[in-house]
C-alpha positions in Angstrom: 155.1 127.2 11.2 155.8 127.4 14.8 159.0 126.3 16.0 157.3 123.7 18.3 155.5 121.3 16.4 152.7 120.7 18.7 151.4 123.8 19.0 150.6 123.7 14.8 147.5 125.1 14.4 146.0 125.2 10.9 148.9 123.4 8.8 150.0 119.9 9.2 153.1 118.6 9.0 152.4 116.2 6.1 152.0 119.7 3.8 154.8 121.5 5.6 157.5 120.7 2.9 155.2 121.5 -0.5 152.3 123.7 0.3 151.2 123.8 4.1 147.9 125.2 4.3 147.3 126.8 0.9 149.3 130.0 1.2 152.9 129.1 0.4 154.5 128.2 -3.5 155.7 125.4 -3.9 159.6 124.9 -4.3 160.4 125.8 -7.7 161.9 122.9 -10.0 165.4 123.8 -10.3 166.2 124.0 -6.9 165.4 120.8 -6.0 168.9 119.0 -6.2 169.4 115.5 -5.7 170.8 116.3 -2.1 167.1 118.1 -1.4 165.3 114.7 -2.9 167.5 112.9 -0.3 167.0 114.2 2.5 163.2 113.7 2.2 163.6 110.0 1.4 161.9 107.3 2.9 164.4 106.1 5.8 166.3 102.3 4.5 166.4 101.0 8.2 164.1 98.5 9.0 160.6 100.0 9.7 158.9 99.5 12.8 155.6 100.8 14.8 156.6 103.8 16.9 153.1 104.3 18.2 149.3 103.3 17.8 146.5 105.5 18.1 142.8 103.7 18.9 144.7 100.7 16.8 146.1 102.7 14.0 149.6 102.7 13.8 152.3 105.0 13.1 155.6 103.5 11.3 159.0 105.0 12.2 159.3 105.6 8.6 156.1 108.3 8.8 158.3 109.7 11.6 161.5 110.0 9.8 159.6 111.0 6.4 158.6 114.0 8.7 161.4 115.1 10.1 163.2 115.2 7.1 160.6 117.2 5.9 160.8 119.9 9.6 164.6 120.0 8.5 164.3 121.0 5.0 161.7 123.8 6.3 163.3 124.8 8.7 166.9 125.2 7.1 164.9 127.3 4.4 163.7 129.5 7.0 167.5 129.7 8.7 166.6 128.5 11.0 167.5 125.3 13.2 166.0 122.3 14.3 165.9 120.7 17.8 168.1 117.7 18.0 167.8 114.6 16.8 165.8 113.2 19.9 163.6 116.5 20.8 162.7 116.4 17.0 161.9 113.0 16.8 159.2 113.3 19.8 158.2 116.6 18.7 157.3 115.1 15.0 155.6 112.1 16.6 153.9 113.6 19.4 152.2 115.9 16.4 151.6 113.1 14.4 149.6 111.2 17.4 148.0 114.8 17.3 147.0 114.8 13.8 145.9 111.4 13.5 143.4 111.4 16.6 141.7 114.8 14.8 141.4 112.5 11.6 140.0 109.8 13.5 137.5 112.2 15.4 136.5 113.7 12.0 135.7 110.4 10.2 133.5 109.0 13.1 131.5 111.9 13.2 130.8 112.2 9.6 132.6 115.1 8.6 133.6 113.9 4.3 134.9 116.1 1.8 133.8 115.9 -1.7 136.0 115.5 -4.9 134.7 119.0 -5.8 136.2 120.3 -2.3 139.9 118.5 -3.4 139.6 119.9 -7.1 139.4 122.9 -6.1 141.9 123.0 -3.1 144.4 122.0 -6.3 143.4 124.3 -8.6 144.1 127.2 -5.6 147.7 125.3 -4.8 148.5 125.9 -8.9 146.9 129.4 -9.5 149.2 130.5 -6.5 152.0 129.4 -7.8 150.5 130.7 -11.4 151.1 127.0 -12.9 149.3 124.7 -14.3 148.2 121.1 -13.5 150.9 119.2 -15.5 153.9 121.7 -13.5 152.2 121.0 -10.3 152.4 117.3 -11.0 155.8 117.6 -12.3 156.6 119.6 -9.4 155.3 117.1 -6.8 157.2 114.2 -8.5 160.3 116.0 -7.9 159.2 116.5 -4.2 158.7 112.6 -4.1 155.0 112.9 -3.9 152.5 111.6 -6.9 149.3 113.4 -7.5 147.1 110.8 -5.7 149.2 111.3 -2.6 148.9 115.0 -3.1 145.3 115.2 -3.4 144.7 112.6 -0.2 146.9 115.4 1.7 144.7 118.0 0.7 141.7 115.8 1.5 142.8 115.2 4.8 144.0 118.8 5.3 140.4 120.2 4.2 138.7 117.7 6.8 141.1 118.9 9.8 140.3 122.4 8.9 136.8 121.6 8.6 136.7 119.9 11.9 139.1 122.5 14.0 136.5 125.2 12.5 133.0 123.2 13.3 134.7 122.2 17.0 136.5 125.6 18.0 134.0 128.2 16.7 131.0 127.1 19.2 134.0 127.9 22.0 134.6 131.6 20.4 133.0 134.6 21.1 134.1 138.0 20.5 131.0 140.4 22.1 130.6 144.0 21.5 132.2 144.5 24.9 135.4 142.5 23.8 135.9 145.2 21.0 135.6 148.4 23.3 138.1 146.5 25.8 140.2 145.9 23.2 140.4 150.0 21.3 140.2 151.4 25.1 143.9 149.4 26.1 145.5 150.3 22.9 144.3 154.2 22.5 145.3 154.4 26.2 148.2 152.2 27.3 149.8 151.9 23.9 153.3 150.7 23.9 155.9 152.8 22.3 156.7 149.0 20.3 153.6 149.0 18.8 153.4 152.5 17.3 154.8 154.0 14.1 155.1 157.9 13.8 156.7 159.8 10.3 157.6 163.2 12.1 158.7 166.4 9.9 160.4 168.8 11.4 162.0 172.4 11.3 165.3 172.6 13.1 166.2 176.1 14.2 169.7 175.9 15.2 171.4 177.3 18.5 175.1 177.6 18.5 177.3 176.1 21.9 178.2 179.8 21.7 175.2 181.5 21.0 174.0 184.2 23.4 171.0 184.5 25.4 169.5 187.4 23.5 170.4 184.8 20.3 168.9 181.8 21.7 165.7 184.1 22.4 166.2 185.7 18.7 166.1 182.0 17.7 162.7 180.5 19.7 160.4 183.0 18.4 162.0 181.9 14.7 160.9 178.8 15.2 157.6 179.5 16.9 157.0 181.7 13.6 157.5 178.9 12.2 155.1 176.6 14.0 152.0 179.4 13.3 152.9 179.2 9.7 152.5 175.8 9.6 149.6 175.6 11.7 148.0 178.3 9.2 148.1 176.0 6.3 151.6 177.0 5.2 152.7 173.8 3.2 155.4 172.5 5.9 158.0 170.8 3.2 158.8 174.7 2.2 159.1 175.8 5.3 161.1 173.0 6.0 163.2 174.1 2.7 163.3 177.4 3.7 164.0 177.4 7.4 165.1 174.2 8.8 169.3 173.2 9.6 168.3 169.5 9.7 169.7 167.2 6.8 166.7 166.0 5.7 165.4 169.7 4.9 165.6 168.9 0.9 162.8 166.1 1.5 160.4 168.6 3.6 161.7 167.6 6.4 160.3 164.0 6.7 162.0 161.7 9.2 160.5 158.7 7.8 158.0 155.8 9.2 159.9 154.1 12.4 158.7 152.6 15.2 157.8 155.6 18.0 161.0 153.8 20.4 163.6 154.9 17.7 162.3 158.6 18.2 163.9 160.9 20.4 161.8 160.6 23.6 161.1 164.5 23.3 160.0 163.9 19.8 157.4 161.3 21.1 156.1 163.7 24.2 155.8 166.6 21.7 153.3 164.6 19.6 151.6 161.8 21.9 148.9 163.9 21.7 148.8 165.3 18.6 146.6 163.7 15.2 147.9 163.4 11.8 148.5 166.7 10.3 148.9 168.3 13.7 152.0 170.4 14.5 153.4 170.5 17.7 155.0 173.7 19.8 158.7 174.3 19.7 160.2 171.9 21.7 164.6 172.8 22.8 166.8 169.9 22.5 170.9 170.5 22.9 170.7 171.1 18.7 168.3 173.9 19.2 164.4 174.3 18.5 162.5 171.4 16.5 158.9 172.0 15.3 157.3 168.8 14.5 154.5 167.6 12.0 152.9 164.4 12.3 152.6 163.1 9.2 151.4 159.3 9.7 151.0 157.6 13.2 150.1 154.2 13.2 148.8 151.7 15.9 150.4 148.3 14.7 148.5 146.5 17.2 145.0 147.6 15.6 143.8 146.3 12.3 145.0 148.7 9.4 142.6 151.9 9.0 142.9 151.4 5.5 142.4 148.1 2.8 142.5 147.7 -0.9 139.7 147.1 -3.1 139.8 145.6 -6.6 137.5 146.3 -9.7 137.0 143.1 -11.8 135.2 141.5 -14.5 134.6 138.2 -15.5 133.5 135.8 -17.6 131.5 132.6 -16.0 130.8 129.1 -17.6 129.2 126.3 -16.6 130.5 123.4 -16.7 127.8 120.5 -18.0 126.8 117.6 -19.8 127.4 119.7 -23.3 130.4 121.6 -21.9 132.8 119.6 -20.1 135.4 121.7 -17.4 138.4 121.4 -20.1 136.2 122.5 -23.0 135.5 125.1 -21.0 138.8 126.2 -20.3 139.4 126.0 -24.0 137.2 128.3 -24.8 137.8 131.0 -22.4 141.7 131.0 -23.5 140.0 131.6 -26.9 138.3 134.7 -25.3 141.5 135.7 -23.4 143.6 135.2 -26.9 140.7 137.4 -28.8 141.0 140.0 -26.1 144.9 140.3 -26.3 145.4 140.6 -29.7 142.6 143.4 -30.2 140.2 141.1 -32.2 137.2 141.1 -29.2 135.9 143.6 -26.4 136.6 141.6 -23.2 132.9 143.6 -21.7 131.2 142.2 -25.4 132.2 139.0 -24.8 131.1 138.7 -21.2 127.6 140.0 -22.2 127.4 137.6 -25.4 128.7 134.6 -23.3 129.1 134.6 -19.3 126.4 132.3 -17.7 125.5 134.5 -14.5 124.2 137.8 -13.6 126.9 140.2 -14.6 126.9 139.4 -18.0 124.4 142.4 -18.7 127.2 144.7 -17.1 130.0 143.1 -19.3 131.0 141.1 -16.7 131.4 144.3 -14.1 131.6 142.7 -10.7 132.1 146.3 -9.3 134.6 147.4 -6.4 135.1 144.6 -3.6 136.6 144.4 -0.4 138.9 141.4 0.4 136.7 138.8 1.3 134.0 139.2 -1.3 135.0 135.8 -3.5 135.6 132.6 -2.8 139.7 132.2 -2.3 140.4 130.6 -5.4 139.0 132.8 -7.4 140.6 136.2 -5.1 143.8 134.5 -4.8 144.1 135.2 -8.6 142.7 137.9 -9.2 144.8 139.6 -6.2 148.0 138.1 -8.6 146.7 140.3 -11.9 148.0 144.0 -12.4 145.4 146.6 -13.4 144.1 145.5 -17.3 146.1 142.3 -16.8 143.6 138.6 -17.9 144.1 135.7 -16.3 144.5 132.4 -17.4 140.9 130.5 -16.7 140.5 129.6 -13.6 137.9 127.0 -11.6 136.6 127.3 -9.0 133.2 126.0 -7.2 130.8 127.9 -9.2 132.5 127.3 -12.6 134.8 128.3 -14.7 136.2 131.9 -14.9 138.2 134.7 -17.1 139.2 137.6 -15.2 140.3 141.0 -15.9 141.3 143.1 -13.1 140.6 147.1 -14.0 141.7 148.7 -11.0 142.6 148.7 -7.6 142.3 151.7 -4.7 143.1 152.6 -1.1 139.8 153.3 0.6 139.5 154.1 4.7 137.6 151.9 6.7 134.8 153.2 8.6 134.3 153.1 12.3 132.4 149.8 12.2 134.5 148.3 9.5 137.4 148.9 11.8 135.5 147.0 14.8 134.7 144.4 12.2 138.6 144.2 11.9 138.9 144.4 15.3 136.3 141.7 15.7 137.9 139.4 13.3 141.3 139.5 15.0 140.1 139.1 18.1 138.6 135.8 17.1 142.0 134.5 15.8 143.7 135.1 18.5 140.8 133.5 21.0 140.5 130.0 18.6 144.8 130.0 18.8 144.2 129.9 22.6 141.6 127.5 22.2 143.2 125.2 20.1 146.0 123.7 22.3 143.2 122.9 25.1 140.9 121.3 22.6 144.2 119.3 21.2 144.7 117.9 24.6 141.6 117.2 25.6 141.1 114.9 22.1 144.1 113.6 23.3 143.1 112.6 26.3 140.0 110.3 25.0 142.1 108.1 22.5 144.1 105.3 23.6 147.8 105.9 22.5 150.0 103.2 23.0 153.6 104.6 22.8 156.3 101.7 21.4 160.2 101.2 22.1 162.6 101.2 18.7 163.5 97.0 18.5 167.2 96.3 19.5 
């Protein structure tokens, strides 16, 4: 969350103190003391309208509701709130916000279906890794019942829905964009956004050494740098020959940003690639030869991602097989499996209802991305050969089994699909403050005075 409330862009307020936008647990039980239930209690001073928007009001209660809500955040984030009047206009001028979105969705037909709210819960619970009797028991202690939970979500989903229908016709990200984008960073980078793990060699020069020594020493150290740059394996020469500290680990300075370098470390290797090693530079310790071991450009999408290998097991729910049967039976599965009695890969091919049943369930190696986000989020929570608890999600109900997970390098167009990707982030977040005002600007918003 943002510290200034009006510049939210995919979370509301209304979620902000139990899941805002699906990503976040929810408070766990036992720290919830009665001071936490307190202070986001309904305000006891008379309620009056604090605003109407296109007729609908807004109470002072919703307000205070809210900012008690922004406080508890906020204080779990260390970090403090505006005061008492900034806050207060800040909550309401983003609950004005939110509420003209809502209207704007509903008058041009944008619904979301039960289905849509089922399974926005079940994600909220799997995240959490609880199931729907904790999450109730969890939201009571927040204050909230289930009915007002799941309106939350439903309103939630339609915002989303509506900021991504709205927004996304204003976006594009063209081919040109991209090679903009590598060209600044390979060329102007800032020192800030790059991250270098240097080995070195340290040939040391006495204060007293004499020039025939300091000569003696150089061509050391260059010997040194055409060993290395033959193939010698650097952490023994390192071992071997260097008068730096860090000589027992090979040499290896460690991943920092480029700025907490020595600037002659940084000159010696701007130019260099990974695995490179750079000429004998002379510093007042003496001669350093210098390996770059990583170098990374934090302001481009990571050159690397993680794929998982899964398997599962599908049902269907259906007139004959109701969700909760369904989940009945794939614990039964997931029981067989643990205690040895059934072949996860036997079962999937005697009982999973879509087409990977033939491989055992095999869905093979995917890249983030490849599932829907209920059924990633938890699969993304198992360790290799761990089973899930079953899990729902739009096409049914599932059992997984992660089997592994590896580090593969993106290739050049994956990385200007990354590139691509990010760039239209950042362009909706610089659209969405214009389109928020301009909404704004159509609905009639009648600000009123607390009564004296």
């Amino acid at each position: 969350m943002r510290y200034r409330l009006t510049t939210l862009t995919f979370a509301t307020l209304v979620l902000a103190a139990s899941v805002q936008a699906q990503g976040l647990r929810l408070t766990d039980g036992p720290s919830l003391g009665r001071a936490s239930q307190a202070s986001v209690a309904p305000s006891t001073q008379a309620d009056f309208i604090a605003a109407v928007v296109n007729s609908e009001p807004i109470t002072n209660n919703e307000v205070q509701r809210e900012m008690a809500r922004v406080r508890q955040q906020l204080a779990a984030q260390q970090r403090a709130p505006l005061d008492q009047a900034g806050l207060a206009a800040e909550v309401l001028e983003s609950l004005i916000n939110r509420k003209v979105q809502l209207q704007v969705a509903r008058e041009t037909g944008i619904r979301v279906e039960d289905a849509a709210v089922d399974q926005a819960e079940q994600s909220v619970a799997s995240q959490n890794q609880i199931d729907q009797d904790e999450l109730t028991r969890r939201l009571a202690r927040e204050g909230m019942t289930r009915g007002q939970f799941r309106e939350q979500l439903r309103e939630q989903i339609m915002l989303q829905r509506l900021r991504e229908r709205d927004l996304a016709a204003r976006v594009q990200v063209t081919e040109q964009d991209i090679d903009q984008y590598l060209k600044e960073q390979q060329g102007g980078q800032r020192l800030s956004d790059l991250q270098l793990n240097l080995a070195q060699v340290l040939v040391a020069v006495p204060e007293s050494a004499t020039p025939e020594q300091v000569v003696a020493l150089q061509q050391r150290a260059q010997q040194v740098a055409q060993r290395a740059r033959a193939g010698e394996n650097f952490s023994a020469l390192a071992r071997e020959f260097s008068d730096a500290p860090e000589r027992a680990d090979g040499g290896q300075l460690g991943l920092r940003a480029a700025d907490r370098y020595p600037p002659l470390f940084v000159q010696a290797t701007a130019s260099l690639s990974v695995g490179d090693v750079a000429a004998p530079v002379r510093s007042p310790a003496g001669f350093h030869v210098l390996k770059v071991i990583e170098k990374v450009n934090t302001a481009l999408p990571a050159a690397t991602l993680t794929q998982s290998h899964a398997r599962h097991i599908l049902l269907l729910p259906s007139a004959k097989l109701s969700a909760a049967e369904a989940k009945r039976r794939l614990e039964d599965f997931r029981q067989q499996v643990l205690s040895g009695k059934a072949d996860f890969a036997a079962l999937a091919r005697a009982n999973s209802q879509d087409g990977s049943a033939a491989q055992g369930g095999d869905l093979g190696w995917a890249n983030p991305g490849m599932f829907v986000p209920e059924f990633e989020d938890t699969m993304n929570h198992l360790a290799p050969g761990e089973i899930s608890e079953p899990l729902q999600s739009r096409f049914g109900v599932h059992l997984i089994q992660l089997l592994e997970r590896r580090r593969v390098a993106l290739s050049p167009q994956q990385q200007r699909e990354s590139v691509r990707a990010m760039l239209r982030e950042k362009k909706l977040d610089e659209a969405y403050q214009p389109w928020v005002q301009e909404l704004r600007g159509r609905a009639y918003v009648e600000m009123r005075e607390s009564p004296q």
